[in-house]
Kinemage of the C-alpha trace (Angstrom):
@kinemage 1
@onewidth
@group {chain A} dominant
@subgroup {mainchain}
@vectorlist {calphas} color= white
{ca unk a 1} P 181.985 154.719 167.860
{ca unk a 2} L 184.763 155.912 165.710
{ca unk a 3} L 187.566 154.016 165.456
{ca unk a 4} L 190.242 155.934 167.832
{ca unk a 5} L 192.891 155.579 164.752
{ca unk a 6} L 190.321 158.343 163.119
{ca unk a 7} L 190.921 160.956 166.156
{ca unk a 8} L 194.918 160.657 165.109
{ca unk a 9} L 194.819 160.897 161.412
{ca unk a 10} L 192.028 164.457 162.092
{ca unk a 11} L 194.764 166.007 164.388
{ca unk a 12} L 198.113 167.899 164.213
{ca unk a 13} L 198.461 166.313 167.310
{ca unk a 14} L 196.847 163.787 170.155
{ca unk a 15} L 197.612 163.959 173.780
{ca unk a 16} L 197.410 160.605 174.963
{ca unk a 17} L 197.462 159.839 178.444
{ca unk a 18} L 197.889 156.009 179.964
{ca unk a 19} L 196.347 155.830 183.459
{ca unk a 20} L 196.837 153.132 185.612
{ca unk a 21} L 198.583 150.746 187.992
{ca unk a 22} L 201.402 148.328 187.735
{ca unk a 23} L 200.519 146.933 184.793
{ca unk a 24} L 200.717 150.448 182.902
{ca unk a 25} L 204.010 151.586 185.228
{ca unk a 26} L 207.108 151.155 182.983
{ca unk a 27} L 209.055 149.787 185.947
{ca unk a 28} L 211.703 147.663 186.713
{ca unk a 29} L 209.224 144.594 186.311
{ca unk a 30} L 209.695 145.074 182.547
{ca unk a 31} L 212.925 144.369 182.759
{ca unk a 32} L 214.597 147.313 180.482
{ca unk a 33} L 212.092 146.339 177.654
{ca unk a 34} L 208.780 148.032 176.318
{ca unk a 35} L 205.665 147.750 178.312
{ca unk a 36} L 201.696 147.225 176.403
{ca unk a 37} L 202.097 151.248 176.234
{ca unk a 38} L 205.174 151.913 174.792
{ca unk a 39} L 204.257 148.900 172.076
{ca unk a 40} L 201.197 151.316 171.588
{ca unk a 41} L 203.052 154.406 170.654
{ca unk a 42} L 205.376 152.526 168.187
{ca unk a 43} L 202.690 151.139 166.414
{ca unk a 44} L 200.450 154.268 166.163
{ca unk a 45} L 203.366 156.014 164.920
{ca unk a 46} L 204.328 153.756 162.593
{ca unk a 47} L 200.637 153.645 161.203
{ca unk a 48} L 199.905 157.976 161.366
{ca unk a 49} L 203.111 159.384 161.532
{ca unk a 50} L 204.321 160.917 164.674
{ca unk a 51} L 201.312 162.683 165.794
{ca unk a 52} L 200.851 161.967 169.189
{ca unk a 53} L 202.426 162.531 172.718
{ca unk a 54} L 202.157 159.788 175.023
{ca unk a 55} L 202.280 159.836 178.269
{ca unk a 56} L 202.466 156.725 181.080
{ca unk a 57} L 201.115 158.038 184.936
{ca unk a 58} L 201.025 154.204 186.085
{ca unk a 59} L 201.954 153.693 189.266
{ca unk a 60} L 202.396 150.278 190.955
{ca unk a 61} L 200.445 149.463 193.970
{ca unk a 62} L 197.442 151.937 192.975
{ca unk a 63} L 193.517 151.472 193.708
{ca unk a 64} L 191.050 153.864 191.685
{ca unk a 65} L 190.887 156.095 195.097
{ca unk a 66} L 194.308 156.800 194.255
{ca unk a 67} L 193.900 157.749 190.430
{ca unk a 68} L 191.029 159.943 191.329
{ca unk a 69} L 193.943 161.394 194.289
{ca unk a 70} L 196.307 162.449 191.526
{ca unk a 71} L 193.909 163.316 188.632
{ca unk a 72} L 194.421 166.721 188.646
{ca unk a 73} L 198.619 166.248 188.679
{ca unk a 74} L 198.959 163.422 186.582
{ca unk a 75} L 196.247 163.568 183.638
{ca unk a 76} L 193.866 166.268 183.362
{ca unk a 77} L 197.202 168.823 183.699
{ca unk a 78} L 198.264 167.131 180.253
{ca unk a 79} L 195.063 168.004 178.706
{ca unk a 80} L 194.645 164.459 177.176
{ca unk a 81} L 192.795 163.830 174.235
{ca unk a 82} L 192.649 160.160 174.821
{ca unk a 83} L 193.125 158.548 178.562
{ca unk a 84} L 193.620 154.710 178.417
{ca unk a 85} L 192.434 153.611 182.144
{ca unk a 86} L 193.975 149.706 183.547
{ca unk a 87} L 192.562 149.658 186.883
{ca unk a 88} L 190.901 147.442 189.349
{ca unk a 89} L 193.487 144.586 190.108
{ca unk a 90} L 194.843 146.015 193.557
{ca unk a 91} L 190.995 147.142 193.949
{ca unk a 92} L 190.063 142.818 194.540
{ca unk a 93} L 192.604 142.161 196.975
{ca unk a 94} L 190.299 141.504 199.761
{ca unk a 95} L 192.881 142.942 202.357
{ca unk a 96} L 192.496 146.270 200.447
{ca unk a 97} L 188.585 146.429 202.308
{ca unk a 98} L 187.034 148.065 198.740
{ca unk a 99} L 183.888 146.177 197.767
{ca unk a 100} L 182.768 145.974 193.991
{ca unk a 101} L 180.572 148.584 194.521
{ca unk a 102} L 183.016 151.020 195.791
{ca unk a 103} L 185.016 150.244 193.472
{ca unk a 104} L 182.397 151.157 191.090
{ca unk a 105} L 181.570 153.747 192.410
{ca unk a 106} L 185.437 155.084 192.411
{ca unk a 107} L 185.598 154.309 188.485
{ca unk a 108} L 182.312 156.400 187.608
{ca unk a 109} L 183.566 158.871 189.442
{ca unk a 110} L 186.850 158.622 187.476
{ca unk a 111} L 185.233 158.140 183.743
{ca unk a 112} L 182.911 161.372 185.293
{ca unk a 113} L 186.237 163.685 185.344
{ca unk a 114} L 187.768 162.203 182.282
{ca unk a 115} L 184.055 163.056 180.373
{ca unk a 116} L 184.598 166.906 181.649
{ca unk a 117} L 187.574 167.216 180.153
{ca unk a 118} L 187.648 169.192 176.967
{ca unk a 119} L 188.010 167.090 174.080
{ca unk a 120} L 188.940 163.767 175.622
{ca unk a 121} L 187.795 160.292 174.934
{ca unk a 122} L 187.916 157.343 177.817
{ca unk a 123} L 189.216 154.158 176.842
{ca unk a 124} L 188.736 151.277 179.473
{ca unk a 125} L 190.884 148.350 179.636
{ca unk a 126} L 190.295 144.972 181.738
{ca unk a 127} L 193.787 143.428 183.019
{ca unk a 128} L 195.552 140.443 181.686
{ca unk a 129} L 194.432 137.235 183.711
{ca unk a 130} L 195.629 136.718 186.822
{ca unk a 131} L 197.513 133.328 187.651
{ca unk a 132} L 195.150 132.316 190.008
{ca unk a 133} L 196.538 128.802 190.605
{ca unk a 134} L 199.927 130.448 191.437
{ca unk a 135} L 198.677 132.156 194.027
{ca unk a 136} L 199.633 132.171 197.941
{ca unk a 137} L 197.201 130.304 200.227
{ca unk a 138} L 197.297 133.741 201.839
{ca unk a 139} L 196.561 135.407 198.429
{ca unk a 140} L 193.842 132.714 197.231
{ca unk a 141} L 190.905 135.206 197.934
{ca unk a 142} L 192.286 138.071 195.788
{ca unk a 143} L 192.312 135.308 192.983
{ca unk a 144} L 189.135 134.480 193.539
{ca unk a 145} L 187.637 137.828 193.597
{ca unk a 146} L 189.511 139.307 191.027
{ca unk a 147} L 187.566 138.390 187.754
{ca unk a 148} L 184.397 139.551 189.569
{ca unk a 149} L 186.443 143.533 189.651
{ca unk a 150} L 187.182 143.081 186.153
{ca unk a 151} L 183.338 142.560 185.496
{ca unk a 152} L 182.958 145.982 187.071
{ca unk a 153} L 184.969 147.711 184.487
{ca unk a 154} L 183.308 145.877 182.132
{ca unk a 155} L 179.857 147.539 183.145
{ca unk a 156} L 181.204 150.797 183.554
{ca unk a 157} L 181.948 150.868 180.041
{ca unk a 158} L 179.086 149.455 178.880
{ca unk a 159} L 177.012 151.973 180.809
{ca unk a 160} L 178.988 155.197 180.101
{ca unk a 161} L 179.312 153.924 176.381
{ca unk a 162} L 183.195 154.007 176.363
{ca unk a 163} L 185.533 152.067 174.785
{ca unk a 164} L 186.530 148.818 175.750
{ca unk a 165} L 189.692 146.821 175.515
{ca unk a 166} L 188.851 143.276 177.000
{ca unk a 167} L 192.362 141.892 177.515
{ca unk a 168} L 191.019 139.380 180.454
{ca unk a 169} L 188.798 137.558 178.564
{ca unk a 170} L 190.911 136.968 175.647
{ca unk a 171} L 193.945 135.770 177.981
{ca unk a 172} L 191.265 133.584 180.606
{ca unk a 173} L 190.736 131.637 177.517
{ca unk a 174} L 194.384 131.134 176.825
{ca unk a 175} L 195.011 129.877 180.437
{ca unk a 176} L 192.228 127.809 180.369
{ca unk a 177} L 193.387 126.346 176.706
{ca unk a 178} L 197.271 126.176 176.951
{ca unk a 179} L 198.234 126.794 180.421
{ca unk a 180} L 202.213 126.626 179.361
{ca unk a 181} L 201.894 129.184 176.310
{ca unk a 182} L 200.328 131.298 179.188
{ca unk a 183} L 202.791 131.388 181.818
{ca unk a 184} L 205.140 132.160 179.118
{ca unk a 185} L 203.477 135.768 179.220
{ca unk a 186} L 203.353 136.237 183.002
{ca unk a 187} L 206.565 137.590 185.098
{ca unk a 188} L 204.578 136.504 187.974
{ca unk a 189} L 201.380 135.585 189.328
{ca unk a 190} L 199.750 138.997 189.250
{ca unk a 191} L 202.154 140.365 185.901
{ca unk a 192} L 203.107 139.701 182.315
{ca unk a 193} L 206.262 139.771 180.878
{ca unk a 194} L 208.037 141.622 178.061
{ca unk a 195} L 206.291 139.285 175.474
{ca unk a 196} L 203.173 139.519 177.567
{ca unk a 197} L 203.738 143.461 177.021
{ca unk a 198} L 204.202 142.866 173.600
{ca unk a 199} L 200.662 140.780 173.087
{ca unk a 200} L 199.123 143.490 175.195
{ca unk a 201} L 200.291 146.206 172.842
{ca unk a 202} L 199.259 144.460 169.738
{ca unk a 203} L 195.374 143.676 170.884
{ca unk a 204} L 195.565 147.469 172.111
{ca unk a 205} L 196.963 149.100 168.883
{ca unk a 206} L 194.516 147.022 167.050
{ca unk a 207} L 191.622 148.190 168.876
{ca unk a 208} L 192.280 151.473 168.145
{ca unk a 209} L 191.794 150.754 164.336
{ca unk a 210} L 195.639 150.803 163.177
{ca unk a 211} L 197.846 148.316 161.799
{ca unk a 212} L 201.762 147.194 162.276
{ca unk a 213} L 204.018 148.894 159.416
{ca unk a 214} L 207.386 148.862 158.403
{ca unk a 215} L 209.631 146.491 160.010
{ca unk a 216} L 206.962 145.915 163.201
{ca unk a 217} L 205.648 142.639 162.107
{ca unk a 218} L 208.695 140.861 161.445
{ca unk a 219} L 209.677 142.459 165.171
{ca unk a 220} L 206.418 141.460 166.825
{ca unk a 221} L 206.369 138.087 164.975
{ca unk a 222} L 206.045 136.168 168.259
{ca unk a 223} L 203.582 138.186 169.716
{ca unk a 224} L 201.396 137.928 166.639
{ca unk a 225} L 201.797 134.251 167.028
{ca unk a 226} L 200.237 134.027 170.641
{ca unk a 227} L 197.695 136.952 169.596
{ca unk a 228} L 196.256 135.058 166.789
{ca unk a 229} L 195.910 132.121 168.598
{ca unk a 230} L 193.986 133.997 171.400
{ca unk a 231} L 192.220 135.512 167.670
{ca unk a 232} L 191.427 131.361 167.157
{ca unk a 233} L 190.334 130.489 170.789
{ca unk a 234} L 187.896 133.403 170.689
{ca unk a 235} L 186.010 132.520 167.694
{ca unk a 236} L 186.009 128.698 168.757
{ca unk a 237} L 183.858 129.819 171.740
{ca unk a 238} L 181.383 132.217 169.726
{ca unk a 239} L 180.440 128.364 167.790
């Protein structure tokens, strides 16, 4: 597939739409700093000029059921040209009562409306990992299930041939590796912090095919830190 860098530098101008949960929301959990999304914009216009409109419809507490409730309203009335999806996480909280396969079902259905769309490209995203250890004895199921819901978008993607951003598996291996440097990205449990925004942003940015410019490296030095040693862990376990 064409790198999504390509779709920017062909247009006057690309509507990009970020679709999602908490983790996309730019919230009061971000504590007056940028979220993975805004980190996104920067660098894309940084890299192709200012060329695209971006616009965040996360809201915090969301299952799929609810994305595919507010399509219409908050991302096919933008007429996107790109829709980043982050969904699942509230989907594996066992109390919730959605099985994988509903869940499944719910994202097909989504990735469905976002492929009839005129001239719009799906990009799915896994979350962050989840702090599993952290977790409530009340909450221990969701932690447990969790990973298996992040699978699921994995699938989907691989099935519908759509673009993939695999944040969990880079950021599994860095809790499994260095569970300090990891907690150092996480606000809580269930969501990362500004710098865990920041790392986000940069494995995002750099999926779509661009590159940090101007003063953005020396800005994002310590989240280029912590992304190349997720860059380090990864190809240690392709050996």
């Amino acid at each position: 597939m064409e790198k999504l860098i390509g779709l920017l530098e062909k247009r006057h101008m690309t509507r990009i739409v970020a679709f999602g949960s908490s983790n996309t929301e730019l919230g009061y959990h971000c504590e007056g700093h940028f979220n993975w999304f805004n980190w996104l914009e920067v660098g894309l216009a940084a890299h192709a000029g200012r060329k695209m409109v971006c616009v965040n419809t996360g809201v915090s507490g969301n299952i799929c059921a609810q994305l595919l409730e507010r399509f219409d309203r908050d991302c096919a009335l933008f007429k996107p040209n790109i829709v980043i999806v982050t969904i699942g996480g509230n989907d594996s909280n066992p109390e919730r009562g959605i099985t994988r396969d509903m869940f499944r079902e719910d994202l097909e259905t989504l990735a469905g409306k976002i492929d009839c769309l005129d001239d719009a490209v799906l990009v799915l995203q896994t979350y962050y990992a989840f702090d599993a250890e952290k977790f409530s004895v009340k909450e221990r199921g969701w932690a447990e299930s969790f990973p298996a819901y992040m699978q699921v978008v994995r699938g989907v993607a691989s099935a519908g041939g759509y673009t993939l951003i695999d944040h969990q598996k880079r950021w599994e291996k860095l809790r499994n590796k260095d569970i300090v440097l990891y907690r150092s990205l996480m606000r809580d449990p269930k969501h990362v912090n500004p710098l865990g925004n920041m790392v986000m942003g940069l494995d995002t940015l750099r999926a779509f095919g661009a590159e940090l410019c101007g003063e953005l490296p020396a800005q994002c030095a310590e989240g280029l830190k912590i992304q190349g040693i997720m860059d380090k862990l990864e190809i240690e376990g392709h050996k």
